[in-house]
Phi, psi and omega in degrees: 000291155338324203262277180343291193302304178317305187294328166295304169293351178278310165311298185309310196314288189310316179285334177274316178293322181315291164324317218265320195290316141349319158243348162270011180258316172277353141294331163296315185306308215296278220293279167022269221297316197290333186293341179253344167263169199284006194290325219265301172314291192343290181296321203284300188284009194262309220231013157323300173286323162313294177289022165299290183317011185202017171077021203230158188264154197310291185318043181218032144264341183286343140308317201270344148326298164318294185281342181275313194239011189242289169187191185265329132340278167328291144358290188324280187295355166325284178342296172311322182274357169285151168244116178229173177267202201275320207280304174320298203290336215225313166313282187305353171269312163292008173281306182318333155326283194281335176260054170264151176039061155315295163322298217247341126324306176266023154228335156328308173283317184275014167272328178279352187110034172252116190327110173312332204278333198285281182009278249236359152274306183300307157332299179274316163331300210279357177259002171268278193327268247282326191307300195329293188316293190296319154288347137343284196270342171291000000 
């Protein structure tokens, strides 16, 4: 029965990296890639002064683009492909928290009956106050 409960959990394990592996790798190549082109300054100096105000460097808007209308996943592999310090990495995961997969969610909630525009506004608030704050305390 053990031997059994592993070999399954092991399975589900392999099938859980696949999936995950599915968007964080071509997403990790993709920010690479944008990363050796003039593209990636373009977005860094377009969102620079916004992202000061939360501590982050203009390219850590492209995780946080990403991880709001692709997943969180995505997010994830942005992330990954930036050189950020810790504080930058702890800021953007707790914007991400609270705004992630915006689009699949906030119909998920206007399916129970919650006005989409408060979702996805209350949502995007907490997730700048919280960036603000924490780079505050960070």
């Amino acid at each position: 029965m053990y031997k059994e409960s592993a070999v399954n959990g092991f399975k589900k394990g392999l099938i859980t990296i696949w999936e995950l592996s599915k968007i964080l790798v071509p997403v990790y190549f993709f920010v690479t890639f944008l990363s050796f082109t003039p593209i990636i300054d373009i977005i860094s100096h377009f969102f620079e002064p916004v992202m000061k105000i939360i501590g982050l460097p203009g390219e850590a808007s492209l995780p946080l683009v990403l991880g709001n209308f692709i997943s969180l996943y995505a997010g994830i592999g942005a992330m990954a492909s930036l050189t950020l310090t810790s504080k930058q990495i702890t800021i953007l995961a707790i914007m991400l928290s609270f705004s992630h997969s915006l689009f699949i969610e906030s119909a998920v909630a206007k399916k129970t009956g919650v006005s989409l525009s408060l979702v996805i506004s209350t949502r995007i608030i907490l997730a700048l106050l919280s960036g603000i704050i924490f780079n505050m305390i960070l």
